[in-house]
C-alpha positions as CSV (number, residue, x, y, z in Angstrom):
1,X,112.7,152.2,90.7
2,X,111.9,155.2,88.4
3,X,110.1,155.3,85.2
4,X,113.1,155.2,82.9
5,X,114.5,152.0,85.0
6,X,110.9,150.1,84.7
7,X,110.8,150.8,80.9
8,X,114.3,150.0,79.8
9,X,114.0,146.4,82.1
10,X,110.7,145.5,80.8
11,X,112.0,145.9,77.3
12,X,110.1,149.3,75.8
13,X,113.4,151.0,75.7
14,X,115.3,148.3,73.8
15,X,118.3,149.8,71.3
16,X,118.6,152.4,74.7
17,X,122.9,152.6,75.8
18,X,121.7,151.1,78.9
19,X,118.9,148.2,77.9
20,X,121.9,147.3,75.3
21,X,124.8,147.7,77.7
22,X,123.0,144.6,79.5
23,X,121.0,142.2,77.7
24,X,121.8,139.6,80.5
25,X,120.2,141.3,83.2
26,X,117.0,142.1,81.4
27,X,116.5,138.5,79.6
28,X,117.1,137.6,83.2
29,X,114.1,139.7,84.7
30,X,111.7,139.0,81.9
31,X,112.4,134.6,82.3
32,X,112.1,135.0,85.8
33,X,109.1,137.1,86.0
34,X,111.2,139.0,88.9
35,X,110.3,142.5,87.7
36,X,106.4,141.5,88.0
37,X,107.1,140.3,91.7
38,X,109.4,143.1,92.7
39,X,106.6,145.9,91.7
40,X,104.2,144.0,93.4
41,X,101.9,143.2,90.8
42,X,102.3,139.3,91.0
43,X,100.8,139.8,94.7
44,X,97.3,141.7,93.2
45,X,97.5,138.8,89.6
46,X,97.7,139.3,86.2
47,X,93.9,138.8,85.7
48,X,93.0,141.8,88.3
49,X,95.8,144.0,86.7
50,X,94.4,143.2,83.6
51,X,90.9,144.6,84.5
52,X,92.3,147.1,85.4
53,X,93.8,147.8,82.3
54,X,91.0,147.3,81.0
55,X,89.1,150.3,82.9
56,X,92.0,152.4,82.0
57,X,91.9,151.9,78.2
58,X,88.1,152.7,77.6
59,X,88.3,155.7,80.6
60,X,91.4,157.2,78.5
61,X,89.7,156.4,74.7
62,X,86.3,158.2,75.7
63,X,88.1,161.3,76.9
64,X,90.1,161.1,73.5
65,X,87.1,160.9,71.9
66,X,85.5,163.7,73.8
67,X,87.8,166.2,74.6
68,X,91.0,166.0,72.3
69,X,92.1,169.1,72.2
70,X,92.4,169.2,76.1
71,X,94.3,165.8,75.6
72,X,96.7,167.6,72.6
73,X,97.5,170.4,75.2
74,X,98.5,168.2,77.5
75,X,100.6,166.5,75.3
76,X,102.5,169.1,74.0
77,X,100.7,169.3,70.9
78,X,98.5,171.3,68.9
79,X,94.2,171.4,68.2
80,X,94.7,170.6,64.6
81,X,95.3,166.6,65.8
82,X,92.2,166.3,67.2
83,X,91.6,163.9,64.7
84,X,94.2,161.7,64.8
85,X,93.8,161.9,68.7
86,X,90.1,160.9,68.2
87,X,91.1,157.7,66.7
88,X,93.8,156.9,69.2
89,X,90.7,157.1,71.7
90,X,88.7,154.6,69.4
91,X,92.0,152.0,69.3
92,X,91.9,152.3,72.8
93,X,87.8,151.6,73.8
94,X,89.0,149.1,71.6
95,X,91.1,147.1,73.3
96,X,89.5,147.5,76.5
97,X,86.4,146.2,75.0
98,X,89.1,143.3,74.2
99,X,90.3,142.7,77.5
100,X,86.2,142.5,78.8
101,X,85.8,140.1,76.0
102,X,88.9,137.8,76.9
103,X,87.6,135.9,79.4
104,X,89.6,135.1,82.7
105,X,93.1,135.8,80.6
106,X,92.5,138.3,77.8
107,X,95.8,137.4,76.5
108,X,95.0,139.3,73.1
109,X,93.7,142.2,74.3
110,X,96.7,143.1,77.1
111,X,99.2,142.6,73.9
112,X,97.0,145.3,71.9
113,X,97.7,147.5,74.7
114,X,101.1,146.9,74.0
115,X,100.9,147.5,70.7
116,X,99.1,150.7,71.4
117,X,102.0,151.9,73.4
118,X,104.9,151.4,70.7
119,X,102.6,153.3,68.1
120,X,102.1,156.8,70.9
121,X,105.3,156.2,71.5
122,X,106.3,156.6,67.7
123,X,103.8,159.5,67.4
124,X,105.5,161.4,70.3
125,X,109.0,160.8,69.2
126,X,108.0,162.4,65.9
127,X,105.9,165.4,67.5
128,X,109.1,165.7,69.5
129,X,111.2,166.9,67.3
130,X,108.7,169.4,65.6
131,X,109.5,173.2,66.6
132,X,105.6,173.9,67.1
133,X,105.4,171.1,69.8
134,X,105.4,171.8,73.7
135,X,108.2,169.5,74.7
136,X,107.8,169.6,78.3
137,X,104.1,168.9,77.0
138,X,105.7,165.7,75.1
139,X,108.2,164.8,77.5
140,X,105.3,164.8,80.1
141,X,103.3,162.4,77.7
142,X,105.8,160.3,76.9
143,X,106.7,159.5,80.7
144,X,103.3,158.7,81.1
145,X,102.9,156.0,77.9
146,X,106.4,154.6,79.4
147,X,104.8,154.1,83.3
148,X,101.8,152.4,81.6
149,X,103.4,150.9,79.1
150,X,105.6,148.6,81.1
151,X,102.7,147.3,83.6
152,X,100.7,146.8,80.3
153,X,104.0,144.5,78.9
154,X,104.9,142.9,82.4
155,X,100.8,141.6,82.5
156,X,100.8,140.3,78.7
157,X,104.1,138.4,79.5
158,X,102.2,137.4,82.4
159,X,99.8,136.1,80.8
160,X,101.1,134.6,77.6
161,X,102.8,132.7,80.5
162,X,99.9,131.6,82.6
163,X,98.1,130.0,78.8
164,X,101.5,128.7,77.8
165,X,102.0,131.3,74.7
166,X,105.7,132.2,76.3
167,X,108.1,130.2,78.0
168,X,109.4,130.7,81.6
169,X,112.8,132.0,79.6
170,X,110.2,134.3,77.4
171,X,110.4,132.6,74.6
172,X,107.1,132.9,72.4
173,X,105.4,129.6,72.1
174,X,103.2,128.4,69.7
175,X,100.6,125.3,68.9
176,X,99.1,124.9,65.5
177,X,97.6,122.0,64.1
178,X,95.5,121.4,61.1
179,X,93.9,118.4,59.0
180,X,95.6,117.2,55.7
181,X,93.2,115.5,53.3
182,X,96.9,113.3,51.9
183,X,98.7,110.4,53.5
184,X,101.3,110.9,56.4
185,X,104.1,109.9,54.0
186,X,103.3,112.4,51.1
187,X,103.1,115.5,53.9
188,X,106.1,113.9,55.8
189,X,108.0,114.1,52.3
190,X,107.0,117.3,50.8
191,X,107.9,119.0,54.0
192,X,111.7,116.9,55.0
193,X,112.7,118.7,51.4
194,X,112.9,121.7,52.9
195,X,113.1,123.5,49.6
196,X,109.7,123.3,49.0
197,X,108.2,125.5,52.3
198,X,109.0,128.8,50.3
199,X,106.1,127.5,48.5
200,X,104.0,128.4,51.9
201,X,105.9,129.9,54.2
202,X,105.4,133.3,52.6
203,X,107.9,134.6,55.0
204,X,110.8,132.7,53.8
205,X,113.1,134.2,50.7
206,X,115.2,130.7,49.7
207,X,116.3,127.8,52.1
208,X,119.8,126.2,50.9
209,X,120.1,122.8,52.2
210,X,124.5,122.4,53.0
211,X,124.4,119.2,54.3
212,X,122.6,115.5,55.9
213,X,120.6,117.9,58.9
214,X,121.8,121.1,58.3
215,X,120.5,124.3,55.9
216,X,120.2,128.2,55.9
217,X,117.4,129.6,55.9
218,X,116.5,133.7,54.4
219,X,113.3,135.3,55.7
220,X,111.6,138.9,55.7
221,X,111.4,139.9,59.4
222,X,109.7,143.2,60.8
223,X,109.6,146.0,58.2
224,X,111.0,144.3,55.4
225,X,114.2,143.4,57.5
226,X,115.9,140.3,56.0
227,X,117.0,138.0,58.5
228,X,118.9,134.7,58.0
229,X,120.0,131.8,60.0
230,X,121.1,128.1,60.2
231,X,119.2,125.6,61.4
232,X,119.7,121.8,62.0
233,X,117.6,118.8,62.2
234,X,118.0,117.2,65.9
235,X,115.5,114.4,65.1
236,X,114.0,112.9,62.2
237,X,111.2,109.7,62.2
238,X,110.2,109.4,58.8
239,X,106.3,109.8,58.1
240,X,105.9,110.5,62.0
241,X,108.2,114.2,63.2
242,X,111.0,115.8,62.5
243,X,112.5,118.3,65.3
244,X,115.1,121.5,64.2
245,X,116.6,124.2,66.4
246,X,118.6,127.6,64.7
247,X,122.4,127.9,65.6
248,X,124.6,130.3,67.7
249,X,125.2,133.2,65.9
250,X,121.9,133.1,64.0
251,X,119.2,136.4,63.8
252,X,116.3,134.3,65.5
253,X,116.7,131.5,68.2
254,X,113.9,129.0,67.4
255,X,113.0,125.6,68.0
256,X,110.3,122.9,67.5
257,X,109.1,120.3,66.3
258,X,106.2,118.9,63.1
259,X,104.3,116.0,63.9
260,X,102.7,114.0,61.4
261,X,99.7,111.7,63.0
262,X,97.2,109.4,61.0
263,X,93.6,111.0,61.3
264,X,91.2,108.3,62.9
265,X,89.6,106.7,59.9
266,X,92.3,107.3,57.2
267,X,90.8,110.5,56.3
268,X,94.3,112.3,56.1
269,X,97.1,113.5,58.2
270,X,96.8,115.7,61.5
271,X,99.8,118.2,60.8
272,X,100.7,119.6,64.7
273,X,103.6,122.0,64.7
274,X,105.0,123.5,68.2
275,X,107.3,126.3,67.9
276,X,109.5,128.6,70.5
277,X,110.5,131.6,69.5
278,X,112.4,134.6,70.2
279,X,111.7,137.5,68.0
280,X,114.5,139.5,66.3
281,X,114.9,142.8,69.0
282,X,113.3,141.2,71.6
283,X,109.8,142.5,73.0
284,X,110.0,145.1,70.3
285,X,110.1,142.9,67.3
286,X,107.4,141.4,68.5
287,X,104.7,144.4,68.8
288,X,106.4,145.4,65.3
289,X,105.6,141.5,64.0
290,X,101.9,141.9,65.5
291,X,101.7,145.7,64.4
292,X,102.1,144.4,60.8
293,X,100.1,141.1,61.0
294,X,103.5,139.5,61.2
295,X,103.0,137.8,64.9
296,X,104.6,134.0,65.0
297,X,100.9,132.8,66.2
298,X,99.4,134.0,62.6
299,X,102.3,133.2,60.8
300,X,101.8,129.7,61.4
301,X,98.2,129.2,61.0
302,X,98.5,131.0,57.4
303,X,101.2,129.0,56.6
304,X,99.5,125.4,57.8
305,X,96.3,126.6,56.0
306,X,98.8,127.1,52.6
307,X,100.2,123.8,52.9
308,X,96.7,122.0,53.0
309,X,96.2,123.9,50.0
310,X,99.4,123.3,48.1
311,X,98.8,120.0,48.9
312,X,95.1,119.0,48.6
313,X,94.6,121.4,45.3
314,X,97.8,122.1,43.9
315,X,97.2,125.7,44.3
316,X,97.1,128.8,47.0
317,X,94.5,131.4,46.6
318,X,95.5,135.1,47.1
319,X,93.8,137.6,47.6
320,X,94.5,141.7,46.6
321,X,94.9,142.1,50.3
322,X,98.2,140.1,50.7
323,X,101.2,141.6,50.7
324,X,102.7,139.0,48.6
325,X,100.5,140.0,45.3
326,X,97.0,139.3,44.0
327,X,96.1,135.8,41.9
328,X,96.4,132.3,42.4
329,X,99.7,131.1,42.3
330,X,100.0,127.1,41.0
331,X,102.1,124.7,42.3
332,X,102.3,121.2,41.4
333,X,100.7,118.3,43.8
334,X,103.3,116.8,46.2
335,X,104.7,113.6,44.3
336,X,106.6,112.0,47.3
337,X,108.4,109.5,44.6
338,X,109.6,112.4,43.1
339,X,110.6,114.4,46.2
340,X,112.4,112.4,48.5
341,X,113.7,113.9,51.9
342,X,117.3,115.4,51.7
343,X,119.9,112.7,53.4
């Protein structure tokens, strides 16, 4: 198995003729986890190949850091990136100082790798096509970032797997939960209208609800890609859960369900939402979600932290830093008489 064939199965080389010509056989290797057994990598674990990683990252940031313009030579470029190659080197010390920090299963830092790939890749692809570049220089670089970045994919999937943040099929999965100072049936019925997440799901453009259980839903996706799909409600206990999965033929598959549990006491409502996920373009919409503070894990714990907000204060603080504007933006305090669930 060449470079070319361990990139475009793991994933980095999605959009390629042949990762496209077939998605089958590649959603196949990645639920399996056959790839990681067939390189061997499952025999030395995802922990050790982590390490390893790990060694890697901070050996190939301090000689970014230290010698840059050997590294631009190498890679086909020119002395005047120094700079920017200097701060690749920092990224990269970075994330190996994440990996060290991560415990027995540095989930977090692995993916930053990851990241970390699909941004050199980006910055070769545009030195590339520059007539002052060295493109065997490039193409030499670029092999290289390919090699490494599919072990350093393979061992995040891995792991995600091994702390139950992906499913066997690689599905992303996620657990939130957070404490509601408000009764299980007023955070049951603000959320069954489903018009009203918009109002914290900051993600979501407009949800139009068509019918008893179904709706379609219009979000922002990666770069400021609109994606859309329709979902259905496969089970509903009032003031307790309701459960949803997307439909064939939407831009996301998704799944999961909200809980809605008495806190001991009656000092509120524990929220718990559990989510799977598979992000538009695969592997590569999710470094691009994560690239841009878009990942599904963050997503949710902003949006449970708005709802407690909307809910306990009538308002969500902003700050200048969101994308979504500056300010405070008002909303009224659920009124479950006044907002009954859609039937």
């Amino acid at each position: 198995m060449n470079v070319r064939e361990l990139a475009e199965n793991t994933g980095l080389l999605q959009g390629s003729p042949r990762a496209s010509s077939a998605p089958s056989r590649v959603s196949r290797a990645l639920s399996s986890g056959e790839l990681w057994q067939q390189t061997g990598l499952d025999t030395v674990g995802a922990e050790r190949v982590a390490r390893g990683l790990g060694w890697f990252s901070i050996g190939l940031g301090l000689a970014e850091l230290l010698t840059p313009s050997l590294v631009a030579r190498l890679c086909g470029g020119r002395a005047r990136y120094t700079g920017l190659i200097r701060l690749y080197g920092l990224r990269e010390i970075a994330s190996g100082l994440m990996i060290f920090s991560g415990g027995r299963r540095p989930v977090q830092g692995v993916w930053s790798r990851v990241a970390g790939d699909a941004m050199d890749l980006a910055t070769l692809a545009a030195s590339a096509v520059s007539p002052r570049t060295n493109k065997a220089g490039v193409l030499f670089a670029a092999s290289n970032v390919l090699a490494v970045g599919a072990v350093d994919l393979m061992c995040a999937q891995e792991l995600s797997r091994e702390v139950g943040q992906m499913t066997p099929e690689g599905a992303v999965r996620v657990k939130r939960t957070i404490v509601i100072r408000r009764s299980a049936e007023e955070v049951y019925a603000f959320w069954r209208n489903f018009e009203n997440l918009p109002q914290f799901m900051y993600h979501l453009e407009s949800i139009r609800v068509f019918g008893p259980t179904r709706s379609h839903w219009v979000a922002k996706g990666p770069g400021g890609k609109r994606v859309e799909w329709d979902s259905e409600v496969t089970e509903d206990r009032p003031n307790e859960l309701i459960g949803w999965r997307t439909l064939p033929g939407s831009d996301i598959e998704s799944s999961g369900t909200v809980h809605f549990q008495k806190s001991p006491g009656g000092r509120g409502t524990i929220v718990r939402v559990e989510l799977e996920y598979r992000p538009p373009a695969g592997m590569a919409g999710r470094v691009a979600a994560a690239l841009m503070n878009r990942a599904p894990e963050q997503q949710v714990s902003d949006d449970l932290r708005r709802l407690k907000q909307v809910l306990e204060t009538g308002e969500v603080v902003r700050s200048d830093a969101t994308p979504e504007g500056s300010g405070q933006v008002m909303q009224r305090p659920a009124q479950p008489m006044s907002m009954g669930a859609n039937t």
